[in-house]
N, C-alpha and C positions, 0 to 999 in steps of 0.2 A: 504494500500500500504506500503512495506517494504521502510525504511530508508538504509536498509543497503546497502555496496559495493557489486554490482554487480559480482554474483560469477558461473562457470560454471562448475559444480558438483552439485549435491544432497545431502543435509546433509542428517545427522540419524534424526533427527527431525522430518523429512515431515509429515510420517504417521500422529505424534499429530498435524498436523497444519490441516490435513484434516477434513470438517466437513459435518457431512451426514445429519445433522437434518435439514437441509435448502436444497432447490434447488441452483443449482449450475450453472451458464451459459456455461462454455466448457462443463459439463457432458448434460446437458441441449440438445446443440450444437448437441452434439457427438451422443444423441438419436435419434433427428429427421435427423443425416444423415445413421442412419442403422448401428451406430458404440454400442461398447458391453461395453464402460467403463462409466458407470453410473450408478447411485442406483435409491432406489424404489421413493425415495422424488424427482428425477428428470422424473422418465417416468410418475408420477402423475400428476403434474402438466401440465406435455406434453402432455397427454391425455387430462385434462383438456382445455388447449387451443388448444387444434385440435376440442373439441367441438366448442369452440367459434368462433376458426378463424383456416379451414383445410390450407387455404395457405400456413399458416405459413413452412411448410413441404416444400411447391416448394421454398420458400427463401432461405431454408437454402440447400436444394440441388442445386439450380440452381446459390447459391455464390461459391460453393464448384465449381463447373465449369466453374465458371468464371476466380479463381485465375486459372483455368488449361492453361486455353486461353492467359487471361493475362502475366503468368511464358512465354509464349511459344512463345506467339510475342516479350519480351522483348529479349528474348535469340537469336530467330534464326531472328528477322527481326533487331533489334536494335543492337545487338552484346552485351547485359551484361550478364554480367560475375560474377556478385555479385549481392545477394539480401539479404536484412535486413528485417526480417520478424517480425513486431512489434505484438503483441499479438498474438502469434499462436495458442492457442488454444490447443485441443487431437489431436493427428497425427491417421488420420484417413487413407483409398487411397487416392493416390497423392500428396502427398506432396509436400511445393514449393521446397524443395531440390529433390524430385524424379522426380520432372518434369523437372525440368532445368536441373538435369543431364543427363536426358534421350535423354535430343540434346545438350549437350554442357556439355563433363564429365570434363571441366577444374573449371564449376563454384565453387562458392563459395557462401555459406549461412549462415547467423546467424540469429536464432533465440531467441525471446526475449517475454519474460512473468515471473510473481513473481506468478504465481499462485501454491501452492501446488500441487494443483493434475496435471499439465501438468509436473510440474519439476518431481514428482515421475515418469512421464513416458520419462524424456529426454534422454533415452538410446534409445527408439524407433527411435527417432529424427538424433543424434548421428553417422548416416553413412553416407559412402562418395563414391562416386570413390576414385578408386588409385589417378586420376588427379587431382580431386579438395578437396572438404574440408567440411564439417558442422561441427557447433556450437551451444551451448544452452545456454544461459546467463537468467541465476536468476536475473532478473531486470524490471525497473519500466517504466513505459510510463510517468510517471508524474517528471522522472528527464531525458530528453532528451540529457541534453551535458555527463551525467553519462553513459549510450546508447551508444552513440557512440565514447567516451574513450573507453570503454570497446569491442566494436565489432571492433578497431582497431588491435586486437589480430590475427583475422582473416580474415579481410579484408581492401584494399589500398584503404583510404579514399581522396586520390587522385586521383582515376579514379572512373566512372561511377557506381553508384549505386541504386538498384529499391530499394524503400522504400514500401514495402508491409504492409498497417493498414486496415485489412479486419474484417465487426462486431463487429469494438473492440471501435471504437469513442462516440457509443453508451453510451457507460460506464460515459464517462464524463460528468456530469450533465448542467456545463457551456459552452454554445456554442462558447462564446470568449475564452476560457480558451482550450477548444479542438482544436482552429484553433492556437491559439498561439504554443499548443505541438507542432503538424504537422511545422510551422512554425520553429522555432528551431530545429526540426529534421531535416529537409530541407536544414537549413543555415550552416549546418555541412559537406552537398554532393555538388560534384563539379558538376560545369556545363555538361547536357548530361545526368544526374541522373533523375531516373523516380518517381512517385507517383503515388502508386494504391491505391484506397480506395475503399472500397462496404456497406455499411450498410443499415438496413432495415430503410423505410420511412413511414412518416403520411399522407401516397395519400391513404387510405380507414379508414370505419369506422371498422370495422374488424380488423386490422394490429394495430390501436389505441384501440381498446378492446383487441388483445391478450397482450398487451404489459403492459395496467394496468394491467392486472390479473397476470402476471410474477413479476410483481414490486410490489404488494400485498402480492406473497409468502414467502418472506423473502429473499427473494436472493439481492445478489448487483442487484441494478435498470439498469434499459436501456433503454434510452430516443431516441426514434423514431424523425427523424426532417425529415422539407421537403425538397422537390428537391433543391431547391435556396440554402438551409443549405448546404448540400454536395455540391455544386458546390462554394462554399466559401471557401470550404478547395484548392482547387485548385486556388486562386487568386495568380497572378504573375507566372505562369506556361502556357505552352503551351499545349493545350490538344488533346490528338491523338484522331484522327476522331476513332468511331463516337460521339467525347464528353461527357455528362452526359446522360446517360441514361438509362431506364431501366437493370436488370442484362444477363437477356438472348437477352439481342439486343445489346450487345457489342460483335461483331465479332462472330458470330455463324459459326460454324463448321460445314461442313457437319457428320450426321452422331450423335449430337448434341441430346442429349436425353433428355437437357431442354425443360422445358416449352414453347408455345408460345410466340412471343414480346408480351408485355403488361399485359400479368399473375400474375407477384407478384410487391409487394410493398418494393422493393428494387434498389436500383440506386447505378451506378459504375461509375468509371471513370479513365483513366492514363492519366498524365502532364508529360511534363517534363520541366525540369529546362534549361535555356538557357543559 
């Protein structure tokens, strides 16, 4: 994780920060959702675990569908207007700024990740409506008041704001230490500000065999936790029905090309701040 100030540009540098001889978890991401930016060390391993554990595919599709649901009830039922997108990942279809702007062109989004290969693509990211606004900030999850100085630039952290942390909690090894981020992220947005969170869980044995074999490859690790864990991060929050639960049984849409309720080993959930 980078030390430095939070910047929203792409150096010259990027390219040498990128490394291809490891798998990589956005490129990783970006393969099992049908996207084209990833090398051969990431569709190997992916293949790899699609032997062990095929699911794994409907997770990572049926998250991608969830932030679409999520962005859409926060916009058109809730009224926000701002969303803070903490690890975004490769901008694939839908994005949370194309979806919020797609019912509400006044919103406003900041996006935030220190990863090399997402900042080489934050021009993808980088468009807006006339009426509203995106942003991409080069920064860290693991300095949260650093976060939201910084997406001050673009959005009024005095009004309502979703805090978007989708697949990305994983990452942090300590589970006190991940509920504190979230936590300080939190204590930054004013009342009426929402939390979305989705990450894959250790409800099969499967889903815990794909998840050693990806932490095996060399890549940064991703630690799968249970139901109870994720519903930790939302303590002191209110949580909109239907509470924690699987990813495709959070407000399914007609028309809904996810999975089944009960299909994968991934669990979502939005709070909001009172």
């Amino acid at each position: 994780m980078s030390d430095s100030t939070p910047q929203t540009t792409a150096s010259a540098g990027i390219p040498g920060r990128i490394d291809t001889s490891k798998p990589h978890s956005a490129r990783f991401w970006n393969y099992f959702v049908g996207g084209k930016d990833n090398y051969e060390v990431d569709r190997e391993i992916g293949d790899d675990i699609k032997k062990i554990f095929p699911g794994l595919v409907d997770v990572a599709v049926t998250s991608r569908h969830f932030l679409g649901r999520a962005v859409r009830h926060l916009a058109v039922e809730q009224g926000i207007r701002q969303f803070l997108d903490v690890g975004t990942g490769l901008p694939t279809a839908d994005n949370t700024h194309e979806v919020a702007q797609r019912v509400a062109p006044d919103a406003r989004i900041v996006y935030v990740d220190n990863d090399p290969i997402v900042l080489a693509h934050a021009h993808a990211l980088l468009t807006s409506t006339p009426e509203g606004r995106t942003a991409y900030l080069d920064a860290d999850l693991y300095q949260p008041e650093a976060v939201l100085e910084a997406a001050r630039g673009t959005l009024d952290l005095s009004q309502p704001v979703a805090l978007m942390i989708l697949n990305t909690l994983g990452h942090v090894a300590d589970y006190e230490q991940a509920r504190d981020l979230v936590r300080r992220l939190m204590a930054g947005l004013p009342p009426g500000s929402h939390l979305v969170i989705s990450d894959s869980t250790a409800t099969s044995e499967g889903m815990i065999a794909a998840s050693d074999a990806y932490n095996a490859s060399g890549a940064v690790p991703y630690y799968v936790r249970s139901v109870e864990e994720i519903a930790g991060f939302f303590d002191g929050l209110e949580l909109v029905d239907p509470g924690i639960v699987q990813v495709p049984a959070w407000r399914p849409e007609a028309g809904d090309s996810a999975n089944p309720v009960g299909a994968v080993d991934a669990y979502c959930g939005v709070g909001r701040k009172k």
